[in-house]
C-alpha positions in Angstrom: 0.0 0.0 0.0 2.9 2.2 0.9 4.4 1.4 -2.6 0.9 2.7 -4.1 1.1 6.0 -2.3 5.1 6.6 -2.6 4.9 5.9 -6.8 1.5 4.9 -8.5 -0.9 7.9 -7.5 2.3 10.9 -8.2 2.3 9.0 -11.6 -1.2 9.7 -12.2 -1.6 13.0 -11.4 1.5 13.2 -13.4 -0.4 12.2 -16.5 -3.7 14.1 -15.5 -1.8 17.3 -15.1 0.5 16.6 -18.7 -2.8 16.0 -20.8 -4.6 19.2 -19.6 -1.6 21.0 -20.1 -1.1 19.2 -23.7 -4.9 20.5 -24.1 -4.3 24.1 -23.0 -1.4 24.5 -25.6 -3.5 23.0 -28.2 -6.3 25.7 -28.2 -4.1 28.6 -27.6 -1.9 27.6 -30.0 -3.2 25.5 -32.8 -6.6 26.3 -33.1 -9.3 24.3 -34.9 -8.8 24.8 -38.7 -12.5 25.1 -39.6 -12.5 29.1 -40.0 -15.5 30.8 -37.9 -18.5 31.8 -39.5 -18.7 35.4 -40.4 -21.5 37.0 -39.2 -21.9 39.6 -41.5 -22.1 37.7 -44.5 -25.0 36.3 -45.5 -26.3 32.4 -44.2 -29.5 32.3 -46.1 -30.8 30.9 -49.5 -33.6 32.0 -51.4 -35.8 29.1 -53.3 -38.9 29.6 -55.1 -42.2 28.0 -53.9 -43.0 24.7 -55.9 -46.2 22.6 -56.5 -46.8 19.5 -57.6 -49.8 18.3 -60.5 -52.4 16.5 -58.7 -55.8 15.3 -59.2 -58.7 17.1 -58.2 -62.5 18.8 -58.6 -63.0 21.9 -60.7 -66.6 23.3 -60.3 -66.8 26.3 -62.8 -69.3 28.9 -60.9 -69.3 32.2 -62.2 -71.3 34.5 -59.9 -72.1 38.0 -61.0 -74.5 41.0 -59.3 -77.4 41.8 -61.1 -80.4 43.6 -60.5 -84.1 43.3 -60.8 -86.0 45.0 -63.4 -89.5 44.8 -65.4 -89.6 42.9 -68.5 -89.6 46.2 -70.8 -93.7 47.2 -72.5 -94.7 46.0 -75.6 -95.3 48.5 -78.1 -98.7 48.5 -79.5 -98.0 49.4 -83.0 -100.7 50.7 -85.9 -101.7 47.8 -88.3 -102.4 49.8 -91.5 -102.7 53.2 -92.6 -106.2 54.9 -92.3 -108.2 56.8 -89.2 -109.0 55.0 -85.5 -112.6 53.9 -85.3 -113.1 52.5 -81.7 -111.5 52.4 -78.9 -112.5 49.5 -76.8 -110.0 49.3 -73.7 -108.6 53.0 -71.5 -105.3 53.3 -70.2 -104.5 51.2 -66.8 -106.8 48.5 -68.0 -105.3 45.0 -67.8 -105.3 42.8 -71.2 -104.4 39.3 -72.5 -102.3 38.6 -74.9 -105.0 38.8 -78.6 -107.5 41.3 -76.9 -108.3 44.1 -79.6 -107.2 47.5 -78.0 -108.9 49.7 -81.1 -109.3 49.1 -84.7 -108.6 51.1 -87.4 -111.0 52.1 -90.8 -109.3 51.8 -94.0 -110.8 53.4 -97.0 -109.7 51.8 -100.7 -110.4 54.3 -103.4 -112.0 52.4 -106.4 -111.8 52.8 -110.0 -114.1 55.4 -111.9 -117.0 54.2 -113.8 -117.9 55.5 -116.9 -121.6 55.5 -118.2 -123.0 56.4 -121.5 -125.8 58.3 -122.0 -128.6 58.0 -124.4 -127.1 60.4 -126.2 -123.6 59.6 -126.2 -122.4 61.6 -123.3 -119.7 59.7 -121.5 -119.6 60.2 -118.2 -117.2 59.3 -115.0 -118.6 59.0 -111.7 -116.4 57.8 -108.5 -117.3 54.9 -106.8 -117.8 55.4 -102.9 -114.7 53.8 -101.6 -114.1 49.9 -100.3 -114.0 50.0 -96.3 -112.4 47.5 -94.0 -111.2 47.5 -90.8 -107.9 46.3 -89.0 -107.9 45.2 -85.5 -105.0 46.2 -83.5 -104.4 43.7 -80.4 -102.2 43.1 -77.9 -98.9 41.1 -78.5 -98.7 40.3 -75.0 -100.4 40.5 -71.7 -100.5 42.8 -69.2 -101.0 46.4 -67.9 -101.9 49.2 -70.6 -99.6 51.6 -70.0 -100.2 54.1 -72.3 -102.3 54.2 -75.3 -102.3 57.5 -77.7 -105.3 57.4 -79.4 -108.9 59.0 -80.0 -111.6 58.6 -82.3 -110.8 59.7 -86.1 -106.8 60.2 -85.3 -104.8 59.4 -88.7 -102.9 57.0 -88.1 -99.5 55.5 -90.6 -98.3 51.9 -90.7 -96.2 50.8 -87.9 -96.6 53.6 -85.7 -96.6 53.4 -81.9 -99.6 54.2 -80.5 -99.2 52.4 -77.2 -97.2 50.2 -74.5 -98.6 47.4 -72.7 -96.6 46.6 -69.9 -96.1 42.8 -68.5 -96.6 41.7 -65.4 -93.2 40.0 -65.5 -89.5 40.6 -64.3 -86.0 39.8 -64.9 -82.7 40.0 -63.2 -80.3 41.7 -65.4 -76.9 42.7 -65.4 -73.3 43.1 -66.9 -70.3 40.4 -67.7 -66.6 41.5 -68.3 -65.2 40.2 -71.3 -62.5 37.9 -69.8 -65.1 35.9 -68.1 -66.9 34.8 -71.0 -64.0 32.5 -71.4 -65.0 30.6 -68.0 -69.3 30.4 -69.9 -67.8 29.0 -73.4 -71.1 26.4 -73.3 -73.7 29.1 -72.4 -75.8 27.8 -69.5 -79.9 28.3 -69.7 -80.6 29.2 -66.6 -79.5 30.6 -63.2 -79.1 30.5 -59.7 -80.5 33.7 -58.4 -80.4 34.7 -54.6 -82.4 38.7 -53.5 -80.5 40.3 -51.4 -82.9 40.6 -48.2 -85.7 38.9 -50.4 -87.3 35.0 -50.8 -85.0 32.2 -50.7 -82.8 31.1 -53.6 -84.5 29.8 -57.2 -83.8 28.8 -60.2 -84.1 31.8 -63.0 -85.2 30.6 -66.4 -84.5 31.4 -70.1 -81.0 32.9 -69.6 -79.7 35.1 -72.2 -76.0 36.3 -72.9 -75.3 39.1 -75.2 -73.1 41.4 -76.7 -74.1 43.9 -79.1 -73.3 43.8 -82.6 -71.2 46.8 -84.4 -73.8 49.3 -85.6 -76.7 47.7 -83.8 -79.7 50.3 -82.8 -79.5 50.9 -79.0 -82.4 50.5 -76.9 -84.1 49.4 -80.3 -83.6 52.9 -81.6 -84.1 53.1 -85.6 -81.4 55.6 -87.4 -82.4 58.7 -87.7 -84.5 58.7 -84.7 -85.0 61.3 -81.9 -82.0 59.5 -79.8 -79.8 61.4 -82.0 -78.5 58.2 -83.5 -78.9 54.7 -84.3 -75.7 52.9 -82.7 -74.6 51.4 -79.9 -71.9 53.5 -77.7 -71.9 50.3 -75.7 -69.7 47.0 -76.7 -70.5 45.2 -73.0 -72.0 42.0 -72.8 -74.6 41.9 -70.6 -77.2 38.6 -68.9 -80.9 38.6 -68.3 -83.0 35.7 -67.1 -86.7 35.3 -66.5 -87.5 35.1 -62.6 -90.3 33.0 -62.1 -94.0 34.1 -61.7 -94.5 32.7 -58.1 -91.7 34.9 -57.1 -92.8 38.4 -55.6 -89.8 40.8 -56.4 -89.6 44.6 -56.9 -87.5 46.3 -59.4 -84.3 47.5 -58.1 -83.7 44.3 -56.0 -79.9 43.5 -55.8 -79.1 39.7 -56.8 -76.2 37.2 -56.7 -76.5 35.5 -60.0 -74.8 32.1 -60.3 -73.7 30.7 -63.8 -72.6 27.3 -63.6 -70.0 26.6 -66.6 -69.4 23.1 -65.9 -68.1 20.4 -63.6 -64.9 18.5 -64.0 -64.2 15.6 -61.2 -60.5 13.7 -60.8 -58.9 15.5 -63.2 -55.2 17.1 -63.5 -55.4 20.4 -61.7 -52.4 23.2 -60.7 -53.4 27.1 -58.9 -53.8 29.7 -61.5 -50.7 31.2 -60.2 -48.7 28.7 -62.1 -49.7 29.1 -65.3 -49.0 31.9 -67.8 -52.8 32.2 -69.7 -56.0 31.2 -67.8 -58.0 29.7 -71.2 -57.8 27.1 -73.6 -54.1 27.4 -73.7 -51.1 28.2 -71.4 -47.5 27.8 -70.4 -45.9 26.5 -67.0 -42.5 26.5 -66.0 -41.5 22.9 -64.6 -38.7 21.9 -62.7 -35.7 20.2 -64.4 -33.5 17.0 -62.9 -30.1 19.6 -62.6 -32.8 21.9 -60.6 -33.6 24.4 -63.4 -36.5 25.3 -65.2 -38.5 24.9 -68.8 -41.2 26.1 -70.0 -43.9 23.4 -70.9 -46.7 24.6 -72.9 -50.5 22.8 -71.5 -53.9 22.9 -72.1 -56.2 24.8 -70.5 -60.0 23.1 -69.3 -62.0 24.3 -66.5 -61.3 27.1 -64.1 -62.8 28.1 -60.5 -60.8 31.4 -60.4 -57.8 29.9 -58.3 -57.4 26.3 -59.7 -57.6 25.2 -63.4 -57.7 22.2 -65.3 -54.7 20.8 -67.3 -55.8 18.5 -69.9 -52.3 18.0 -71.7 -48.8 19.2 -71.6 -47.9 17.9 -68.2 -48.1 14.7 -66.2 -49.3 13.8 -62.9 -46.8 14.2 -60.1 -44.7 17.0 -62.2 -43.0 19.5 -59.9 -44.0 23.4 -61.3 -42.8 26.7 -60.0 -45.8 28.0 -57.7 -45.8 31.5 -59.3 -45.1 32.4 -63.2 -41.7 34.2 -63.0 -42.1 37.9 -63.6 -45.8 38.2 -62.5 -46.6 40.4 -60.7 -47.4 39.2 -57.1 -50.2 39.8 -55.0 -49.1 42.1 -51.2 -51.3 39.7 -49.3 -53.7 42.3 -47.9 -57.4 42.1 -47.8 -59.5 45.1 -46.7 -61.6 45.1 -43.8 -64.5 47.1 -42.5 -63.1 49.8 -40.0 -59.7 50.9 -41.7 -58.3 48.0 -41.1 -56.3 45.4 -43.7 -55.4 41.8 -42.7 -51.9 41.1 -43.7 -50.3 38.1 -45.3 -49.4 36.5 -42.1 -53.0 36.6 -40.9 -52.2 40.1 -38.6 -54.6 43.1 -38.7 -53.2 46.3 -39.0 -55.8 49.2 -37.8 -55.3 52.8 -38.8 
């Protein structure tokens, strides 16, 4: 034990003491050889967002604001060229469609006769002439609006001489051009919900159209006392029929729903990935060396942020989330109050 004490345990320390010495020399003197990191330069890498081609639904529902308004009058319009003779209905009365609202007499001048008398003497006497009468009658029912008529008033061919107006409305309003792509198979009817009115329905006989280049406006004819006989406007505009067992009033705000289609399990990608929103487009796909190409695709069904791909890419295909050099949404939404909701889901008030 006394051998222990006297030469094993000074050994020891001996060799403790040497290797933390060995270690103090070795990081004040030759430090590690991996060069610190400098914090001023910088550690960070930029990547660009990617997505991948998947399957998915597209349900194609374009909803537009419209507005209630009254079918527009029919005009009552002068048969045949002559004078009124009666006038059965007043205006405000209601009519059906084929009720007579006044008839007109028409006098046909006939050819002279000549007679010989017993002593030669030709002479021409004028016949008294044919009369007949034409009915005018209502094209449509509803209200008499106004009716511009009396007794014995001269009256020309196609001349208005009264409005009947229906008893029916429609919802009307305007499309942009760049949606028409999204309605390419015109639907026939609508989804229609009043604002603070009945529940939803179905509004019938749906009508989409965009005037034609020198087409009358308002049903003008040239020359007439609108100063013109042209369109100023190229819009396209809706209307649908709302249904007679729905009470509205004209003026009535509506939500209009168009439904352009339906595609299920199909090849879709966000909008923001494609260059073109219709029939035809271009992507920018990712590469096996990590670069990109463009890849040209077609274009089906759109639901404003998704859209169909129905060629030019696979399933599983890694594309760049945003179309380089578009410009890029800031990510804020207004709010009620001043206030904007950031990207990151913050509000900021002012």
């Amino acid at each position: 034990m006394g051998t222990v004490r006297r030469w094993v345990f000074p050994i020891v320390w001996m060799v403790i003491i040497g290797a933390a010495s060995l270690a103090l020399v070795k990081i004040a003197f030759f430090p590690d050889g991996a060069a610190e990191a400098d914090p001023t330069q910088p550690t960070g890498e930029i990547t660009e967002p990617t997505v991948v081609v998947g399957r998915g639904t597209v349900t194609n529902d374009l909803t537009l604001q419209g507005t209630v308004a009254a079918d527009p009058a029919v005009p009552l319009k002068a048969t045949a060229a002559g004078t009124v003779d009666d006038v059965y209905v007043q205006q405000g009365a209601s009519v059906a469609p084929g009720d007579v609202i006044y008839d007109i007499r028409v006098e046909t001048p006939r050819e002279p006769v000549e007679t010989t008398g017993p002593d030669g003497t030709v002479s021409v006497t004028q016949p008294v002439p044919a009369v007949r009468f034409e009915r005018v009658s209502a094209a449509s029912g509803g209200t008499v609006s106004s009716l511009s008529v009396i007794h014995d008033q001269a009256v020309t061919v196609g001349e208005v001489t009264g409005q009947v107006a229906p008893p029916s409305y429609a919802v009307t309003g305007s499309i942009d051009a760049q949606q028409l792509y999204r309605i390419q198979n015109r639907p026939t009817q609508a989804q229609v919900a009043i604002t603070g009115g009945p529940a939803g329905f179905t509004c019938t006989d749906l009508a989409i159209t965009t005037p034609l280049a020198g087409e009358a406006q308002g049903g003008s004819t040239p020359g007439g006392t609108d100063g013109g006989g042209t369109s100023t406007s190229s819009g396209t505009s809706f209307t649908c029929q709302v249904p007679a067992d729905i009470t509205v009033f004209p003026g009535l705000a509506a939500s209009v729903t168009l439904a352009g289609g339906k595609a299920e399990n199909v090849l879709v990608v966000p909008t923001t990935a494609v260059e073109g929103t219709a029939q035809s487009g271009v992507v920018f796909r990712r590469t096996d060396d990590g670069g990109t190409e463009e890849a040209p695709v077609t274009l089906g069904l759109t639901d404003g942020s998704s859209v169909e791909v129905t060629g030019g890419v696979e399933e599983g295909a890694e594309l760049l989330q945003f179309v380089p050099g578009a410009a890029a949404s800031t990510g804020e939404v207004a709010l009620d109050g001043n206030c904007v909701s950031q990207a990151d889901g913050s509000v900021f008030c002012s």
